[in-house]
C-alpha positions in Angstrom: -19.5 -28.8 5.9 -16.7 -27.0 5.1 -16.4 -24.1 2.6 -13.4 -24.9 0.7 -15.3 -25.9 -2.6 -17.4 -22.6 -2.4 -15.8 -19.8 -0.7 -14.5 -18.6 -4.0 -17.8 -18.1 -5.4 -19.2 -16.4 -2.3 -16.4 -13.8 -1.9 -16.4 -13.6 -6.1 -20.1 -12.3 -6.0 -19.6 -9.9 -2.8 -16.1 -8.7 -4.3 -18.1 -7.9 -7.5 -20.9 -6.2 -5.6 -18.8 -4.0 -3.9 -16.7 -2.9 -7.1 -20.0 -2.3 -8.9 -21.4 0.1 -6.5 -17.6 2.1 -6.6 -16.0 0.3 -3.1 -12.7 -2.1 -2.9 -13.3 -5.3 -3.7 -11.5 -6.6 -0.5 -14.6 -4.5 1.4 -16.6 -7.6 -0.4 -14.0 -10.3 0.8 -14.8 -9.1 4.0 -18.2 -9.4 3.9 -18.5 -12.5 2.7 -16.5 -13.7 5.6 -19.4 -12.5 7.9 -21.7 -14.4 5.6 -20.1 -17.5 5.3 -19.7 -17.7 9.6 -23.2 -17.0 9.8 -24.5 -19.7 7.6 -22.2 -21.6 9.6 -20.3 -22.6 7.5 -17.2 -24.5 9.0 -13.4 -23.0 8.6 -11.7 -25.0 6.4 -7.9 -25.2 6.1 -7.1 -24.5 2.6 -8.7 -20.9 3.5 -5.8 -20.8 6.6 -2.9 -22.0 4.5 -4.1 -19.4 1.7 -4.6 -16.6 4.2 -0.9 -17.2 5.3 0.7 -17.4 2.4 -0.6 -14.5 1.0 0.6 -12.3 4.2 3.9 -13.4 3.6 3.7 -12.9 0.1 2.9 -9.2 0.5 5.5 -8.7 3.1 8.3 -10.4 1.0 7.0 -7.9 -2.2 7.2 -4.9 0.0 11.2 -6.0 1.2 11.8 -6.4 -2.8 11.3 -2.7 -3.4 12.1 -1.3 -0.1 15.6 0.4 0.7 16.9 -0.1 3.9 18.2 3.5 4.2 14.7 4.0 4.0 13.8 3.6 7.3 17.1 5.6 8.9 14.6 8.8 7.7 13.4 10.3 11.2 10.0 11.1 10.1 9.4 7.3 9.5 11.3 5.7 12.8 10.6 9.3 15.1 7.4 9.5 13.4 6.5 6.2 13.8 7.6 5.4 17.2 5.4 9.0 18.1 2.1 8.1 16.4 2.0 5.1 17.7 2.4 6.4 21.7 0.0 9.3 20.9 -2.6 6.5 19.8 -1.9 4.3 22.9 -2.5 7.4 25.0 -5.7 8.8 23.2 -7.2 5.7 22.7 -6.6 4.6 26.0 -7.8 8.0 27.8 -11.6 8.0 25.9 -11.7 3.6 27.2 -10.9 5.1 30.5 -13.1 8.1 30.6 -15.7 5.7 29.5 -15.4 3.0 31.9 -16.6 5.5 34.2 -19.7 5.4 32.0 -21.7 2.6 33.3 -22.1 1.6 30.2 -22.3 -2.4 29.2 -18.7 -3.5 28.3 -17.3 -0.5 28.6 -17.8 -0.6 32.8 -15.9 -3.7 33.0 -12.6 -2.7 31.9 -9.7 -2.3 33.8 -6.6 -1.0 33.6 -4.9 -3.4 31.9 -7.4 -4.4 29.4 -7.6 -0.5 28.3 -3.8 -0.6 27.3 -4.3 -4.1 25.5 -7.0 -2.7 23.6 -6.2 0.9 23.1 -2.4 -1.1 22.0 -4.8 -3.3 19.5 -6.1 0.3 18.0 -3.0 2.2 17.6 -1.7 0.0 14.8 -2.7 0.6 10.7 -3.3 -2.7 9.0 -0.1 -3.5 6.8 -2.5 -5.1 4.2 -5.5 -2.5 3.7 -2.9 -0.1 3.8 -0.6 -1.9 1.0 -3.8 -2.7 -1.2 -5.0 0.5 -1.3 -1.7 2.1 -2.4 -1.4 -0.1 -4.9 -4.8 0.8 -6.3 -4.2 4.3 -5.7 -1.0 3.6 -7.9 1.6 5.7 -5.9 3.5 3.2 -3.1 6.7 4.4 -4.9 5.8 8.2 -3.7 7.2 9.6 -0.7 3.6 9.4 1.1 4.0 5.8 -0.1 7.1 5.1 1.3 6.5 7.2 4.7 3.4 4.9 5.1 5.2 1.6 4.3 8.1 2.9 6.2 5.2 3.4 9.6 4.2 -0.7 9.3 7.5 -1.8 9.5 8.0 0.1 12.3 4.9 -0.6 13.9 5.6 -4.3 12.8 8.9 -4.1 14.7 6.6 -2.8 18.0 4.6 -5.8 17.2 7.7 -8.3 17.5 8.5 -6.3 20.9 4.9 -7.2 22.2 4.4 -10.7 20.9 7.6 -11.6 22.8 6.9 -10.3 25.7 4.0 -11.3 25.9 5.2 -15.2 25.9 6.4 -17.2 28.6 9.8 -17.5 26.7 12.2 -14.9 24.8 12.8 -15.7 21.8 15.8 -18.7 21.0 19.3 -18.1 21.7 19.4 -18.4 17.6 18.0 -15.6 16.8 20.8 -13.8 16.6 22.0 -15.8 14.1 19.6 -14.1 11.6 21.5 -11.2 11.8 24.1 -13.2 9.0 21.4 -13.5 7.1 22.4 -10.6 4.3 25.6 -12.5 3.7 23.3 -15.1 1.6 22.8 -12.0 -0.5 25.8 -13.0 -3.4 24.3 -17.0 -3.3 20.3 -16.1 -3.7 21.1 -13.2 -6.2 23.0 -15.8 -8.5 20.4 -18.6 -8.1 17.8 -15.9 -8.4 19.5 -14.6 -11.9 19.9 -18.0 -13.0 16.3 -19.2 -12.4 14.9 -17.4 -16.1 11.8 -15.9 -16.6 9.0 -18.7 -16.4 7.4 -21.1 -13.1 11.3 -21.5 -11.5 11.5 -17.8 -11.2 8.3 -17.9 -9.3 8.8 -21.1 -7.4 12.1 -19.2 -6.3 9.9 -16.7 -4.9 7.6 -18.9 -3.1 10.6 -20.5 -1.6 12.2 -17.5 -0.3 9.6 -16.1 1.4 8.3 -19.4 3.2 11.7 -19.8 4.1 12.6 -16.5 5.6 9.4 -17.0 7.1 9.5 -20.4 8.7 13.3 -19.5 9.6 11.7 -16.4 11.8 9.0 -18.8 13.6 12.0 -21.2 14.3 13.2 -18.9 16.7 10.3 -17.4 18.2 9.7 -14.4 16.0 7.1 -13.3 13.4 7.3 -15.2 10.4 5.6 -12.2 8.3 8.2 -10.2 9.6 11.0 -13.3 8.4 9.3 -13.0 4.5 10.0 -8.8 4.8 13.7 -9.6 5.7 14.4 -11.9 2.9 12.5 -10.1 0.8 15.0 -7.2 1.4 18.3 -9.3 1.6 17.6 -9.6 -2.4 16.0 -6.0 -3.4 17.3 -3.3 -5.7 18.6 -5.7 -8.1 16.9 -5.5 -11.8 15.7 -9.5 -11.3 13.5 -8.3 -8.2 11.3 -6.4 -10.2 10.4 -9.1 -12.6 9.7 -11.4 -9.7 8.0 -8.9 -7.9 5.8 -8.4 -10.9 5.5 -12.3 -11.0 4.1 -12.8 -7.5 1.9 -10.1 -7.8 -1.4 -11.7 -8.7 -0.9 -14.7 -6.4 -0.1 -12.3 -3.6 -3.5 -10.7 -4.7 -5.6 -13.9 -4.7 -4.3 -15.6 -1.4 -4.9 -12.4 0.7 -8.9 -13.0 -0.7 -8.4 -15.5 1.9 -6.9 -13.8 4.4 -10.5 -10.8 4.5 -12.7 -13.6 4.5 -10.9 -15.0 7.5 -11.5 -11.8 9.8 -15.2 -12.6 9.0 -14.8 -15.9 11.0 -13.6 -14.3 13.9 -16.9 -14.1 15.9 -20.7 -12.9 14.7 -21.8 -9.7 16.3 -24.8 -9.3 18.7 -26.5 -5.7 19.4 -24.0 -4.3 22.0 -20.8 -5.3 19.7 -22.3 -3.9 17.3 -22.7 -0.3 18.5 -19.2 -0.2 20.3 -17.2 -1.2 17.2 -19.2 2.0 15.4 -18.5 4.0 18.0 -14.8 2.9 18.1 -14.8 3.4 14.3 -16.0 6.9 14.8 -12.9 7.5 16.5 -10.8 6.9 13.6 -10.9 10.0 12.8 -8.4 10.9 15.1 -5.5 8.8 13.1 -5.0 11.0 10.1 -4.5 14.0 13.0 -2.5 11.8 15.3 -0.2 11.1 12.2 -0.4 14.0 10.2 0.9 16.1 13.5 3.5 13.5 13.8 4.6 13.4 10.4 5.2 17.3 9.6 6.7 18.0 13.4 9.8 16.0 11.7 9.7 18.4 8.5 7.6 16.3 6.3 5.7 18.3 3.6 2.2 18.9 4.3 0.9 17.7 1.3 2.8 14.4 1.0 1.7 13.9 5.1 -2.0 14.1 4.3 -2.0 11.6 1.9 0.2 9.3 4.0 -2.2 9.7 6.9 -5.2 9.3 5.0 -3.9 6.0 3.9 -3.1 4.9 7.4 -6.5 5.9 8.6 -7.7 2.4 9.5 -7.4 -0.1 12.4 -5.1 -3.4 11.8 -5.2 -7.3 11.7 -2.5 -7.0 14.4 -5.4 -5.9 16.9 -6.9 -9.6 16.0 -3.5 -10.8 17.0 -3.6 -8.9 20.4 -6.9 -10.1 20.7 -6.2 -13.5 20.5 -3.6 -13.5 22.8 -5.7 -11.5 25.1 -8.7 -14.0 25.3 -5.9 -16.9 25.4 -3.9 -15.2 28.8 -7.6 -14.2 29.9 -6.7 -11.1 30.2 -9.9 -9.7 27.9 -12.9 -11.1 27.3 -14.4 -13.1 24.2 -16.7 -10.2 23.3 -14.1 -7.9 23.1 -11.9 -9.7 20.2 -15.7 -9.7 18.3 -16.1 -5.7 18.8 -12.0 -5.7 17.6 -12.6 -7.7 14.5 -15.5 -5.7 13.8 -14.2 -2.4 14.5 -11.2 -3.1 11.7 -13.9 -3.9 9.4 -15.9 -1.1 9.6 -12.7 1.2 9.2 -11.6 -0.7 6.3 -15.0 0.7 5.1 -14.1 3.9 6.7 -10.7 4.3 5.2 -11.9 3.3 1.5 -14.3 6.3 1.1 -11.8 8.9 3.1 -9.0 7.8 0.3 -11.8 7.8 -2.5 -12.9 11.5 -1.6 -8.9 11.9 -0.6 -7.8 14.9 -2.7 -11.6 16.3 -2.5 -11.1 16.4 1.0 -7.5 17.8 0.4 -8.8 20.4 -1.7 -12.2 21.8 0.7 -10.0 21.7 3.9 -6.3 22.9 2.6 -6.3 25.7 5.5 -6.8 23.4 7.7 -4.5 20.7 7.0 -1.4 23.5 6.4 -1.6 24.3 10.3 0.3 21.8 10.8 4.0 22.0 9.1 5.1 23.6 6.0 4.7 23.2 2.3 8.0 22.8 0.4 7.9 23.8 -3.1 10.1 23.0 -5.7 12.3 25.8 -7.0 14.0 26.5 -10.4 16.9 27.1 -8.3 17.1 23.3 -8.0 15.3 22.0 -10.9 15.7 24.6 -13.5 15.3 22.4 -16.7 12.0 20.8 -15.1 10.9 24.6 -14.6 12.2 25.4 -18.0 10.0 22.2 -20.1 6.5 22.3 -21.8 6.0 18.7 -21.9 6.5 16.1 -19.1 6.7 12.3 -20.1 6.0 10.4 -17.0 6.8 6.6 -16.8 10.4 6.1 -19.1 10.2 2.9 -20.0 10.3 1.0 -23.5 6.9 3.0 -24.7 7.7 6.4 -22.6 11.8 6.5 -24.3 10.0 6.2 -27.6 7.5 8.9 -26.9 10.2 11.1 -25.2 12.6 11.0 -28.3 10.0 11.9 -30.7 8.8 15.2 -28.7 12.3 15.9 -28.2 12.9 16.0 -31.5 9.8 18.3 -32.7 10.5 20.7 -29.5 14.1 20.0 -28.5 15.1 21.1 -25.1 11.0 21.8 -23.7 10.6 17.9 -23.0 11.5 16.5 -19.3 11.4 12.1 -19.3 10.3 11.7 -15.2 10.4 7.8 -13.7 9.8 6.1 -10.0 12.9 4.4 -10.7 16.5 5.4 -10.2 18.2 2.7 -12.1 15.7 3.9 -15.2 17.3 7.3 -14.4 20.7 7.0 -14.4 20.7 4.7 -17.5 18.3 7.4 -19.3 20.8 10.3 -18.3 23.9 8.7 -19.4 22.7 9.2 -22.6 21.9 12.6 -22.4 18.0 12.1 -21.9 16.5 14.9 -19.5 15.0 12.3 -16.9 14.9 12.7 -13.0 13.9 10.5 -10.7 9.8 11.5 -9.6 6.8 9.4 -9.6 3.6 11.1 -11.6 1.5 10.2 -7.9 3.7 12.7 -6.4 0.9 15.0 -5.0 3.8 17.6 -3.8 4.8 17.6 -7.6 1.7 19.0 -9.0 1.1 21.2 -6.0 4.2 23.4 -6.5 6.1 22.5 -9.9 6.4 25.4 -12.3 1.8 24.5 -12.9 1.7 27.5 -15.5 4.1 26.6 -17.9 3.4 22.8 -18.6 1.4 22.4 -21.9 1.5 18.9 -22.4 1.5 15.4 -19.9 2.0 12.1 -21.5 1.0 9.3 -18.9 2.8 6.1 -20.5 3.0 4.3 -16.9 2.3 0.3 -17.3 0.1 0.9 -14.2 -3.4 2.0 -14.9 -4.3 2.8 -11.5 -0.9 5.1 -11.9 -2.2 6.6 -14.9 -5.6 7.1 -13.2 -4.6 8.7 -10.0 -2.5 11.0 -11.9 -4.9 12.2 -14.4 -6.9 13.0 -11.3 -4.2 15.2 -9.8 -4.0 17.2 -12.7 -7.8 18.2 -13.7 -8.2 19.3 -10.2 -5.8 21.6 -10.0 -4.3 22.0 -13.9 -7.3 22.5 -16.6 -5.1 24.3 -19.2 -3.0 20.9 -19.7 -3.3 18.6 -22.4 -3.2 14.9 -21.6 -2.4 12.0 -23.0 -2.5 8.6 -21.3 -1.3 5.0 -22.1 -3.8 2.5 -21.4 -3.3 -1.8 -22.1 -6.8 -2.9 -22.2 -10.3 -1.0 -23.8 -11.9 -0.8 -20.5 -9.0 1.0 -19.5 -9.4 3.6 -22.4 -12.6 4.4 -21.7 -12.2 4.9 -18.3 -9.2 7.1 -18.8 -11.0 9.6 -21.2 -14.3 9.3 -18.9 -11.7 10.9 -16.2 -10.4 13.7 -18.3 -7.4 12.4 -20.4 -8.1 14.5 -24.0 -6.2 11.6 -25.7 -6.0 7.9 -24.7 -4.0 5.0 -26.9 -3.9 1.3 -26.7 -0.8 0.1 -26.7 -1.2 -3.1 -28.4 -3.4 -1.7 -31.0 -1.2 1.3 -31.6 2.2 -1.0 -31.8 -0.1 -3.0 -34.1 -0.7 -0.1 -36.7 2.9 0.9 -36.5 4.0 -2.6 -37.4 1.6 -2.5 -40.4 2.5 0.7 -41.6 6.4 -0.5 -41.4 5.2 -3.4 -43.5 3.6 -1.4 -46.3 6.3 1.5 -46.4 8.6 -1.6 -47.3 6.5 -1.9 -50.5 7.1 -5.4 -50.7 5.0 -7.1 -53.5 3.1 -10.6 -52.7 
């Protein structure tokens, strides 16, 4: 029997379980997956294709924001590269203290199998990691982008190990891919003539699948192929829009891909146990990368947050897995207890990044061992340290908020945005915008706190909004805030969190329309 007529519902109920009770829906997806393998219910292949479009999807979204210069920062490819030898190493060291244990599974291992599997460990899972930033609304940040910055890299490792680990190298043509950014001029055009409606997302679709399948033809990752493409077109102002577009597909076809890790094996007693104590080891990831990350100067603030969000074991280890069991070099069991292990620290990693800046807060001493904070001075920013009211998020709704306060309190009002092309066009017409994202947690640790009286949160993101508002009342009580919202779920939510003032948009542009309308005095 296969499942494809009633997975949805399944992973619908679990997802909405686990939102109920305060979790991540995916924790539900997940879930679900376990239930539907052990009702035996058969794999069907509309879950596979979904699963695989959806990782592409992602990938490709990620290469539409990301900038390449990005990754040329050394606390991303240093960092990177170090985090992921210091896991190898630590994980690998506690599997080969313990084989010495006698204990079932563990007393079986041998060299080899400890570096697959300590290998499988040290990697962060591209998609946890992605979807919780996005519901923590700051992947523009610079935690954000460190943490993004830390898959690729360990993405790139992955292509490195995936090769060799094949009879073959990849094809000769594979160097061909490196004219790939000269389709840039051709895709940008079709891109910019494809309008706003299904051919702009159809577009989409086809680029990814085909920087995907174009990868595969030549022996590397196709996930990787989508990221690639995905760049070749960014930082142009049609990449948002499709970006947006793709963004709830992307979110429904990686439903699929949770419940798939479910299907991977059903745990008995002694899988069990070792994936809990391998998940109690997780806890050594935020260290492992918070160490690595402020040795190369990152600020200690903007580090915790990026490790916290990396604090979780990757889909890659299923990869590793699989072509573990498939060489023989590990055992059946052991991809079980790997599949397992990621799933209970995806459990793991949602409540350390619910309780994030609790955790921040109780154990600050602790955390600033490592590196240095690095404030913001008036030296550098002296018109940010001079204002009384900040306006974060400068588009259509924040430039109308903006011009009014600056005209009531001229010169006290500071326009901030994630996005530089937003900037630039703000500030060549004499706006005071700079380029900062509200989700900055360095921001509020250090800027000028005494002197703001007044935070308007007009970001189209609610879960920006959100996380914001919850950076300021821990640390900011004197500050008056005001928040956007879009639905009236969102509203109440946002004053239930502390916002003294929240406004829906719709209904607000609605009243200003009407009120327009009857100033005209028209007579009917």
């Amino acid at each position: 029997m296969t499942i494809d007529s009633i997975w949805l519902g399944i992973a619908f109920l679990c997802g909405f379980i686990m939102r109920r009770i305060g979790l991540p829906p995916m924790l539900g997806f997940l879930l679900a997956g376990f239930v539907l393998h052990g009702i035996n219910m058969e794999h069907g292949q509309l879950l596979d294709g979904l699963a695989d479009t959806g990782v592409m999807l992602l990938l490709f979204t990620i290469g539409l924001k990301l900038k390449i210069k990005t990754l040329a920062d050394k606390v991303i490819w240093a960092g990177g590269l170090l985090s992921s030898i210091l896991s190898t190493l630590i994980f690998g060291s506690f599997l080969y203290l313990a084989m010495f244990s006698g204990i079932p599974f563990f007393k079986e291992l041998n060299i080899q199998q400890i570096g697959i599997i300590a290998l499988a460990l040290s990697f962060s899972s591209t998609v946890f990691v992605i979807k919780l930033l996005e519901e923590r609304g700051n992947l523009n940040t610079s935690e954000g982008k460190v943490a993004i910055g830390i898959l690729i890299i360990q993405d790139i490792i992955a292509v490195v190990f995936l090769t060799l680990s094949k009879e073959g190298w990849p094809s000769i043509y594979a160097f061909s891919l490196l004219l790939t950014p000269l389709l840039r001029p051709i895709l940008l055009w079709i891109l910019r003539k494809s309008g706003h409606g299904e051919m702009l997302l159809l577009f989409g679709f086809f680029i990814a699948v085909l920087g995907g399948e174009l990868f595969e033809l030549v022996g590397l990752k196709s996930d990787l192929g989508a990221l690639v493409f995905g760049m070749i077109i960014a930082n142009d102002k049609k990449t948002n829009e499709l970006a947006n577009n793709l963004l709830h597909f992307k979110d429904f076809f990686l439903i699929a891909f949770f419940l798939n890790i479910g299907f991977i094996g059903l745990p008995n007693i002694h899988t069990v146990w070792i994936s809990f104590v391998l998940g109690l080891l997780l806890v050594l990831k935020p260290l492992i990368y918070h160490f690595s990350f402020t040795l190369f100067k990152f600020p200690v603030r903007a580090s915790y947050f990026a490790a916290i969000s990396l604090t979780n074991y990757s889909e890659f280890g299923l990869i590793i897995g699989l072509i573990g069991t498939k060489m023989g070099w590990i055992s059946t069991e052991w991809l079980v207890v790997i599949a397992l292990s990621i799933s209970i620290s995806f459990v793991i990693s949602s409540l350390f990044n619910k309780y994030s800046i609790n955790i921040f807060e109780k154990y600050l001493k602790l955390i600033c061992l490592f590196g240095e904070t690095k404030p913001y001075t008036c030296d550098f920013q002296s018109d940010v340290c001079e204002a009384k009211a900040f306006v974060f998020g400068m588009g259509q709704v924040g430039t109308v908020i903006y011009d009014k306060l600056n005209k009531k309190y001229p010169n006290k009002v500071i326009g901030l945005d994630s996005d530089d092309d937003v900037v630039k066009n703000h500030v060549s017409k004499n706006r005071k915008v700079i380029l900062n994202d509200a989700t900055e947690t360095e921001f509020w640790d250090n800027l000028c706190k005494d002197q703001v009286n007044i935070v308007v949160l007009s970001m189209p993101d609610y879960k920006a909004n959100s996380f914001t508002l919850k950076l300021i009342t821990t640390t900011h009580s004197k500050i008056k805030i005001f928040a956007t919202a879009i639905y009236d779920d969102e509203v109440i939510r946002l004053k239930n969190e502390g916002a003294h003032y929240v406004f829906n948009i719709h209904e607000e542009a609605g009243k200003g329309l009407v009120n327009d309308i009857l100033s005209k005095k028209i007579e009917i």
